[in-house]
LUMVEX-370982 format. One record per residue (C-alpha): x negated, y negated, z negated. Coordinates in pm, whole numbers, plus 50000, padded with zeros to 5 digits. Each point is the difference from the previous one (the first is absolute). Layout:
! residues N
XYZ/...
END
This chain:
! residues 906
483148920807977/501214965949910/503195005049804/499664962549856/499664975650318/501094967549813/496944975449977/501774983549678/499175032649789/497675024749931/499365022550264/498575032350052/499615024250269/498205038950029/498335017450267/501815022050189/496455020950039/498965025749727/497145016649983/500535036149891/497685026549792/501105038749939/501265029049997/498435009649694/501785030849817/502004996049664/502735008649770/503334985249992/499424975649742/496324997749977/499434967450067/501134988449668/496735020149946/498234980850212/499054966750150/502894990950203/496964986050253/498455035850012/497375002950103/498984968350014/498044976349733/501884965049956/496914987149845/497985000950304/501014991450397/501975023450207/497565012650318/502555008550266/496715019750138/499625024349708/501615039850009/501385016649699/499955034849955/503425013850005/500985042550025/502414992250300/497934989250295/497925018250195/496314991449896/501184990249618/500364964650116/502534973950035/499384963350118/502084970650022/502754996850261/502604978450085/504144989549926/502524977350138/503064988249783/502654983450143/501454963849985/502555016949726/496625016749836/501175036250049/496555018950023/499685034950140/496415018949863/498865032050183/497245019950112/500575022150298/496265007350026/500135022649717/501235031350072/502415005949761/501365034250087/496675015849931/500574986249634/503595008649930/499315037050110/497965007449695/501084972549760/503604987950119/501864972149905/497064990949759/497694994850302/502494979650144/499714971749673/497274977650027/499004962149897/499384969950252/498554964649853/500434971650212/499044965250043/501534967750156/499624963249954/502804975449916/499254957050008/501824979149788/500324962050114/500674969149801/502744974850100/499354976450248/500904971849740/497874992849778/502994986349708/501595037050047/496975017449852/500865013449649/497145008149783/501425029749914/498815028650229/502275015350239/500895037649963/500745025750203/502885018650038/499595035350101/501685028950147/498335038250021/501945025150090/499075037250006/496474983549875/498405008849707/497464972549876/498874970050151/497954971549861/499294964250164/496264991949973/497794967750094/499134995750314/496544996849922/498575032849955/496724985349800/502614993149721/501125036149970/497115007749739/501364982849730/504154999250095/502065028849865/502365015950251/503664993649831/501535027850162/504244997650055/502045035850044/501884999050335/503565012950051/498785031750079/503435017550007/501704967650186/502424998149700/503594979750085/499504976649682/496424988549936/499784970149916/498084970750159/496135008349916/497984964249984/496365003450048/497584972549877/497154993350181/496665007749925/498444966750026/501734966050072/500644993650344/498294968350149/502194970550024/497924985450268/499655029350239/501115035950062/498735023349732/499985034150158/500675035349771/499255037250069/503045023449923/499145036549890/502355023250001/500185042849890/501975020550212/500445035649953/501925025050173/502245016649755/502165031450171/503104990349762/499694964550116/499495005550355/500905035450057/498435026150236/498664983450359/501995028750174/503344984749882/499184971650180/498975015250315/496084994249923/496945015750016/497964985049707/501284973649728/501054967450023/499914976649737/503074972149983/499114967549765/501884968050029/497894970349865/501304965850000/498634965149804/501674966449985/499614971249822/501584993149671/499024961749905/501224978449706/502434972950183/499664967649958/501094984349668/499694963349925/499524996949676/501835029249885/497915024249800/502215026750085/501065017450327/503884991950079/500855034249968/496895023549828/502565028249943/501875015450329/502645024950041/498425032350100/503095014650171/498635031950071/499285007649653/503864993749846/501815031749845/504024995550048/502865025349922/502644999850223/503364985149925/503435021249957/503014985949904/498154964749965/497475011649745/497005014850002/499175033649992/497284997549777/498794972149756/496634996650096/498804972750234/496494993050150/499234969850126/496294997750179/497984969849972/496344996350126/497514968149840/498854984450280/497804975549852/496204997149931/497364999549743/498824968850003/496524999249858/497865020349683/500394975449763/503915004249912/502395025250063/502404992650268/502165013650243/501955023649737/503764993649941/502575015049804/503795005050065/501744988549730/503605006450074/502015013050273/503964991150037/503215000650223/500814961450037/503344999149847/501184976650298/499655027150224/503145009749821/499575043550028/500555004149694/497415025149948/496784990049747/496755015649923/498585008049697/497294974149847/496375015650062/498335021049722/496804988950055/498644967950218/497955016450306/496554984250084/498965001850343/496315000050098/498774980250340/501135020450330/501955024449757/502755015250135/502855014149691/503555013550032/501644978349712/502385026549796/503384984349934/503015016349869/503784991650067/502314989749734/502245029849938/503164976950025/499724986250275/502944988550250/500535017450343/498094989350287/502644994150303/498335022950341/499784971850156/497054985549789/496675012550158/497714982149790/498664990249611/498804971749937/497524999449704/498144969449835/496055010049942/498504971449729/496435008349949/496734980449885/496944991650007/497385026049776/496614986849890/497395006749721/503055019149791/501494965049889/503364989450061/501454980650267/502354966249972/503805007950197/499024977550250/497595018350112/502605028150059/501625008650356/502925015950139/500325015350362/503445019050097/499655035750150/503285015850192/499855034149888/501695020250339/502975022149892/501455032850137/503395010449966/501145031350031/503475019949984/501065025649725/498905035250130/502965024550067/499685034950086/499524995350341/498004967750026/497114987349803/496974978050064/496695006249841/499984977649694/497064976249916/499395003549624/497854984949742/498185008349637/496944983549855/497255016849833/499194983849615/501954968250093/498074995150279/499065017050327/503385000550148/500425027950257/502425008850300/501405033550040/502825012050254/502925023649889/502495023250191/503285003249835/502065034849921/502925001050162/501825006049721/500024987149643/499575018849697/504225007549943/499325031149809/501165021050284/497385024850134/497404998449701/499524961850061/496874987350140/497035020350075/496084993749965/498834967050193/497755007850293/496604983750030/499084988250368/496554999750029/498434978250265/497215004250248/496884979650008/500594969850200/503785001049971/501334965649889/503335010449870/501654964149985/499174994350402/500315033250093/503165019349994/498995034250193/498685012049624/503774992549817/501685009850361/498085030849982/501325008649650/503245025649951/502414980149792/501265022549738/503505008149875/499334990449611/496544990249994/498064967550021/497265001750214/497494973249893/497034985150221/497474986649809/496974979350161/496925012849844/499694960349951/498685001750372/500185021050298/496845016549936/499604994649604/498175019449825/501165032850173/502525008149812/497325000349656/499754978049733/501844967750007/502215015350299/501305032349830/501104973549704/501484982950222/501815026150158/501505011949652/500354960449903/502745000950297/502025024549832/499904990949672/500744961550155/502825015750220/501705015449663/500174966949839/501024985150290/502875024250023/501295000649645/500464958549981/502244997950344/500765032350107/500925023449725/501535029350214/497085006550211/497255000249730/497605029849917/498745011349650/496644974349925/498015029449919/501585021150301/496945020150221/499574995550386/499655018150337/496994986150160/499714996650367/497514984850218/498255006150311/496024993550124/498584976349725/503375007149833/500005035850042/496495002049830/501434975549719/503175020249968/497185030349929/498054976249729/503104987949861/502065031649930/496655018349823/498414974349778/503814991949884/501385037850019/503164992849740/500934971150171/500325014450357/503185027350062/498825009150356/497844987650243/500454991150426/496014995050130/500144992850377/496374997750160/497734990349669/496055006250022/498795018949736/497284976549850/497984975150197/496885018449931/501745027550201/501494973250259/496874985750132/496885018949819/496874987049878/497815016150189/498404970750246/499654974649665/496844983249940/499634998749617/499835044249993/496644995650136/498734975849703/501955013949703/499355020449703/502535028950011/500755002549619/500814958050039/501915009750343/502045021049796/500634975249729/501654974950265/501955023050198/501665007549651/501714965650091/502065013850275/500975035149786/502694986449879/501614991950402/498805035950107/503485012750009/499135035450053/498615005349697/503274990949808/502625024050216/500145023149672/502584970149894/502465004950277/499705040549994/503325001249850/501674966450177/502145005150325/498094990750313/500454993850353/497414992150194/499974991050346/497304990150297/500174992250355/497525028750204/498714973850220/499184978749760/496984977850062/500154980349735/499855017249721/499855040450096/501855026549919/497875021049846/499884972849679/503635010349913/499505038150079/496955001449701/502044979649806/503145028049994/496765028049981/498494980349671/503855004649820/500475034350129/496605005149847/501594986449686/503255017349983/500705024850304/503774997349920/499814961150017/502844986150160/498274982450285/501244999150340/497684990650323/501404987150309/497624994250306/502274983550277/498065010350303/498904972550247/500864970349829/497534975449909/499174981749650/503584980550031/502755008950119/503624982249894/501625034849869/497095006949827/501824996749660/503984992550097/500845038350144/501515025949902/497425019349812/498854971449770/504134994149885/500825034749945/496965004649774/500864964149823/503175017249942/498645028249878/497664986349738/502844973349915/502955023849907/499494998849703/501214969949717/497584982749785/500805019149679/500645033850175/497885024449867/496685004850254/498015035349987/497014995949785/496425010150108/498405022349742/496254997750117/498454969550175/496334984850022/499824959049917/496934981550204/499394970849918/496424976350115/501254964349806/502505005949746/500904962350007/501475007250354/501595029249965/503265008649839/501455037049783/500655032350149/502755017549854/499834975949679/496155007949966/498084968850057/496214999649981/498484965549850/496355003349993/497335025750141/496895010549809/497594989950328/501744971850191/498995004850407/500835034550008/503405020250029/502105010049683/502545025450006/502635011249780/501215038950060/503265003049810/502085031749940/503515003249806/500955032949940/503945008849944/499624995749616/499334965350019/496455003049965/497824980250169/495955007150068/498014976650181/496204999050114/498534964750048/496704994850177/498094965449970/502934987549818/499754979849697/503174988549894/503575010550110/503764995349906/502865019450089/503854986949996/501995024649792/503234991950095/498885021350328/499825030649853/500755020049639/497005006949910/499235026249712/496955007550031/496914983050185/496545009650033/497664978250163/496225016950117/500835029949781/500514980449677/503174995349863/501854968949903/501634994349660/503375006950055/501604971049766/498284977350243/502295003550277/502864984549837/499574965150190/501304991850289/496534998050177/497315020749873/495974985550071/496635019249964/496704990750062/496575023749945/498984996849649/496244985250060/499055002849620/496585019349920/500825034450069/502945001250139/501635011750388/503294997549948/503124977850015/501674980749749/503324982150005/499654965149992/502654962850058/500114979450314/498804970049755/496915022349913/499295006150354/500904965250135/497394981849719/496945022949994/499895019750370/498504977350251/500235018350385/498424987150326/502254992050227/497915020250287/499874972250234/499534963450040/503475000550243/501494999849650/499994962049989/502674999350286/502385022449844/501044965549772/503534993749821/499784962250070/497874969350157/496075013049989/497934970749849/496844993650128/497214984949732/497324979050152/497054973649825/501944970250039/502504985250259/497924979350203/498795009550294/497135027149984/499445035750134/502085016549728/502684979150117/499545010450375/499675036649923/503404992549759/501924987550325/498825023650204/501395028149768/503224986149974/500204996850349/499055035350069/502895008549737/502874981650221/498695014050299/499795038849887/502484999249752/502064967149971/499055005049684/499744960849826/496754987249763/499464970149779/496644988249934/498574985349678/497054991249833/498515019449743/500754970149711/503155006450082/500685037450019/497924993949655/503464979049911/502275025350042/501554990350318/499165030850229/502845016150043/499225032149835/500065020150302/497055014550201/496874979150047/497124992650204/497004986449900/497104979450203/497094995349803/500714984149645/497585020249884/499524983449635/503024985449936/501855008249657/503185014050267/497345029450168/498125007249626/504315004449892/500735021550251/497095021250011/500735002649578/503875010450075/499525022450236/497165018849790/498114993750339/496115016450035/499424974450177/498024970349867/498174969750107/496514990149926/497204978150037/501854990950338/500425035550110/503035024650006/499035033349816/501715035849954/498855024749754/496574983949957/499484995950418/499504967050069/501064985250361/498214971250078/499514997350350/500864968450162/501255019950290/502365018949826/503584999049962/502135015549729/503465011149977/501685012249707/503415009349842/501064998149629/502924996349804/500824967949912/501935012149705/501045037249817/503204999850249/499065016050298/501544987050221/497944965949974/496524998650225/497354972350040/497555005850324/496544985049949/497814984250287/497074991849941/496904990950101/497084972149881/499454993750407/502524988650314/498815029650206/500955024349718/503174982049974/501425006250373/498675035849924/502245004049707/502894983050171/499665021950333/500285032049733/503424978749843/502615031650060/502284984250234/500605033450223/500025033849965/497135019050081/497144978049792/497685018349806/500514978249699/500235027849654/500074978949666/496934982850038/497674996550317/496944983250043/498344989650288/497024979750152/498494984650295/499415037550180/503525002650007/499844974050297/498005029950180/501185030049881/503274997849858/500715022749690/496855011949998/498684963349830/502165004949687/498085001349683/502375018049817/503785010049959/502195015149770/
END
């Protein structure tokens, strides 16, 4: 494929020809297990002769075959000689998931003139979709011994918004001749990603990649040190309100901007630029100004970053005919943390595109584009629906905002069938958040805050323009949401019980263990059971079955199509069992809709879903609700999950495993509760008179429950079983809890920072990029990356962290000190509790505190090899699913047999 014909330029074309090796059976997100190029050694040549063994051919052998992409590199992967059905009657859809790795050469050719060759090496710029790793390797397969495969995540889940990924090559191209590349590339079937072959009219699995490379080359310059423009507009990464009445909705803008330009050799640090200031040009005469930028924003090469701006509250009135902002970008040159001269500085103009739309009336409205940012950065889009009617005081005023879940896939800013598809409400907002991207983090983590971000953001939105149609800040919601939605309106409403009124879940899978089992994966064949158990404690906390005790007392209707082949019915049906289980008198309602499929338009604007919103809505927001007098609290990570009738639990005695808190209140006020791995609780007191309260049969001074918020924890002094009434400050200083999972590094309040060596170029810096990458893609989520002098300086941003290697610098010895950390490092080895890990192999992952507040997390990678590295980096938590607990390590048998090659987890 020759996407580059001029002869002026660097060229490069790929063969249309791949050479294909598989089935081979595995779990749905193994392969960050195992070698993306499983089975196959990249230290030694691939034999296109060999078999592998592999449970799904007859004989227990697969061989090599062959693929065809087309000239738009759209790449279909099958194998019809396997005979599928035989697998799926015993095993099912987990038969049906498998892993491919393929292989295909690309050239690269110099210019034809000889005064046009730059000696800085050409990149590649490349596009995987529905792929999930690929690396580019030599050509020369007598040079694989000693090269380390840098492998690059794909856009597995073909997200709207990645940004541009640039690839580096792994050895300079010639400048004389051709230089010719292999391409390797990890495909697995995932059911969620592809769905079942039936619903597209097929007997056995087909795999769907997209894989295209270009050329990016550095233009030439003259004498210019600099690129003319090293920072573009990245248009598909802006966040804009809309504009009513001439103003915007919303006072958060995003502008994105991608660093196109290149590291130019080891010796210095170039490439990295920083914005310095963003502006309106007065002369554009708008009369509406930004506000100056809190902190300058440093770009690394082929970065991409949504800048975070914020409009000046006075601003003038933008006439409807205006379609466009124009905004002055200065930025400048960054190198060896010194200073640069103004003239160095440059300014590019971006037009910002506008939308205007009209004030909503009663009978017309559009879907509103709205904006917050997260820790004065991360600026995020969310839509709206308006009421019809404003908050006049007439009919108890506004009700409970609705929360409109999403399904996976669903891009809610190109997409209108999901706000179509929504019943606009009489007095009640009904807010849309992203998930920060149409697959997120299903509806976990960084996308639930998001989700409750939106309403919040909404409320402040509301009470600066548009006093009569605000809500209370601290009002609960009525989450809805169908497929991926409906299982996140299931997750949301029970790890945040207090906050949720009633719940609408349309379609949802119960957990993905559930969805897709485990039963075909590779590493259960390999693994100790007791460390088996100890990583699948990283998913307990998503296993939303296990936390339907929360909603046993929360309205619920619940509704599935019968013929649904997506996600089937029977998911829903043991999810209404579980609460009825929990309460029999629970007010849940099922509704099967007989023939319909996994979507259908009505599924959520009929007739049944209103009356019940208008049921569990008639009542005002300080009208007196019936109170529950016996309920059970579950909660896996108390750090993501939220009270229960003012009873919040804040640490458990063994983190990985279930607490639960069984409360009773009796008529007189008293209050008896039975906790069980539970370490430290609180309860809100302005919930309930309490006169008495007796917690595992002891009883609790009575004078203490004169505060407004009352906090125990288990009195571990010699001797002693009971409780003891302690202060948050107590608790905050001197309890340090695991967090349960290594995901926790997503869930961040502002810009992650990313701590490498040094700035120049090395591997740390490679893995750095490729993380923050990976973070855009998932989770437009944005990074800055510094060296460890200085995060050492104070200028981290006090946020989460991530950090490559560093091993003895002062900044790792600090935060292993602050965060009272078991972890140590010495002689050149990483040990735990007197267990040393010092294989060269091995990578390491671990989570600790960066400080007493909790919500504060640095993520460790390390590794005193390459090869460990790209272990450790495949294991970085960027979906759900991983097997990542607080602290993982791995080696080199991991490339073979997934899980089963971890030394040790916890």
């Amino acid at each position: 494929m020759d996407v580059t014909p001029c002869t002026r330029e660097w060229r490069v074309e790929m063969s249309q020809e791949w050479d294909v090796l598989g089935p081979f059976p595995i779990h749905a997100r193994e392969q960050h297990f195992l070698s993306p190029a499983f089975p196959l050694d990249l230290s030694k040549d691939i034999d296109l002769t060999r078999t592998y063994p592999s449970a799904y051919a007859d004989g227990g052998f697969v061989s090599w075959s062959k693929a065809s992409s087309d000239e738009y590199g759209s790449l279909k992967v099958s194998h019809p000689n396997i005979r599928w059905e035989q697998l799926r009657a015993t095993e099912g859809w987990a038969a049906l998931q498998h892993h491919n790795v393929l292989r295909t050469y690309l050239t690269v050719y110099p210019p034809d003139f000889k005064q046009e060759r730059t000696e800085v090496d050409p990149r590649l710029r490349v596009e995987c979709l529905q792929g999930a790793y690929f690396s580019i390797l030599p050509g020369d397969e007598t040079a694989w011994a000693t090269h380390v495969s840098e492998w690059h995540m794909g856009n597995v889940y073909a997200l709207e918004r990645a940004p541009v990924q640039f690839v580096s090559l792994p050895m300079s191209p010639c400048r004389a001749k051709a230089t010719r590349y292999q391409v390797v590339l990890c495909g697995p079937y995932e059911i969620r990603l592809f769905g079942d072959p039936r619903s597209y009219n097929s007997e056995y699995p087909i795999l769907s990649i997209n894989f295209n490379v270009s050329i990016d080359t550095l233009p030439s310059l003259g004498t210019s040190p600099y690129l003319a423009t090293p920072v573009l507009h990245a248009p598909a990464h802006d966040v804009i309100p809309d504009f009513i009445y001439g103003l915007p909705f919303s006072s958060t803008l995003g502008i994105g901007l991608r660093n196109v330009d290149f590291c130019r050799n080891t010796k210095s640090i170039s490439g990295w630029w920083t914005v310095v200031s963003a502006v309106i040009p007065p002369c554009a005469g708008l009369g509406l100004s930004l506000c100056s930028l809190l902190m300058a924003t440093r770009l690394a090469p082929t970065q991409t970053h949504t800048l975070m701006l914020e409009f000046q509250p006075d601003s003038g009135l933008i006439p409807t005919d205006i379609t466009e902002l124009p905004v002055d970008i200065t930025i400048s040159p960054f190198y060896d943390e010194s200073a640069c001269s103004d003239d160095e500085q440059q300014i590019f103009r971006v037009n910002v595109p506008i939308r205007h739309v009209p004030m909503w009336t009663s009978v017309s409205y559009t879907a509103i584009r709205a904006t917050y940012n997260l820790g004065f950065s991360n600026p995020t889009m969310f839509l709206v629906l308006p009421p019809r009617y404003p908050n006049n005081g007439s009919e108890g005023g506004l009700k409970e905002p609705i929360l409109a879940l999403h399904g996976a896939g669903v891009d809610i800013l190109n997409q209108s069938f999901w706000a179509d598809s929504l019943p606009r409400q009489d007095r009640a907002w009904v807010i849309i958040p992203s998930g920060r991207t149409s697959w997120g983090l299903d509806w976990h983590g960084p996308s639930a805050a998001d989700a409750f971000a939106a309403v919040t953001a909404l409320h402040d939105i509301l009470c600066t323009r548009f006093a009569d149609w605000v809500y209370p800040r601290d009002t609960k919601i009525i989450v809805m949401g169908h497929s991926n939605g409906g299982q996140g309106a299931w997750y949301v409403a029970s790890r945040w019980p207090d906050k949720v009124k009633a719940v609408v879940a349309a379609a949802g899978y119960i957990k993905s263990q559930a969805y897709v089992p485990w039963t075909m994966s590779r590493f259960s064949h390999f693994i100790d059971p007791a460390l088996r158990a100890v990583l699948e404690t990283s998913l307990l906390p998503d296993d939303n079955d296990l936390f339907l005790s929360n909603l046993a007392h929360t309205p619920v209707l619940a509704i599935h199509g019968g013929m649904d082949d997506n996600v089937p019915p029977w998911h829903t049906r043991e999810a209404v069992s579980v609460l009825k289980e929990w309460n029999p008198d629970a007010d849940v309602t099922y509704h099967e809709e007989p023939g319909q499929p996994h979507w259908w338009f009505e599924v959520l604007k009929n007739t049944r879903v209103q009356a019940f919103l208008d049921r569990v809505c008639c009542s005002s927001y300080d009208a007196p609700t019936t109170k529950c007098r016996r309920f059970t609290l579950t909660v896996a990570v108390p750090a993501e999950s939220g009270p229960m009738g003012g009873w919040r639990v804040h640490a458990l005695e063994v983190p990985g495993r279930l607490g639960r808190l069984e409360v009773y209140e009796d008529d007189e006020g008293g209050v008896n509760v039975k906790a069980s791995n539970i370490s430290v609780i609180s309860f809100d007191l302005s919930k309930a008179s309490v006169n008495r309260f007796v917690i595992n049969s002891q009883s609790i001074v009575h004078a203490s429950l004169e505060a407004g918020t009352i906090w125990l924890e288990q009195d571990t002094t010699l001797h002693s079983t009971g409780w003891k009434v302690t202060s948050t400050y107590s608790y905050v200083e001197n309890f340090q809890q695991p967090l349960g999972r290594a995901q926790a590094i997503l869930s961040a309040d502002g810009i992650i920072d990313i701590v490498i060596p040094s700035l120049h170029h090395s591997f740390e810096l490679s893995v750095a990029l490729r993380i923050a990458h990976n973070l855009r893609t998932y989770h437009l989520l944005d990074a800055r990356i510094l060296s460890a002098h200085e995060a050492e300086n104070g200028l981290a941003c006090g946020g989460n962290m991530v950090v490559i290697g560093c091993a003895d610098s002062l900044l790792v010895k600090d935060l292993l000190r602050h965060s009272q950390s078991e972890w140590s490092h010495e002689g050149g080895a990483w040990v735990l509790n007197d267990k040393k890990f010092d294989n060269p192999t091995s990578g390491l992952l671990f989570l600790v505190k960066r400080t007493s507040i909790i919500t504060n997390t640095a993520l460790f990678l390390q590794s005193s090899d390459p090869g460990g590295l790209e272990r450790a980096l495949r294991l970085f938590p960027i979906r759900t699913g991983v097997l990542v607990p607080d602290w993982l390590v791995v080696d080199g048998r991991a490339d073979r047999i997934g899980a089963g090659g971890a030394e040790g987890a916890g």
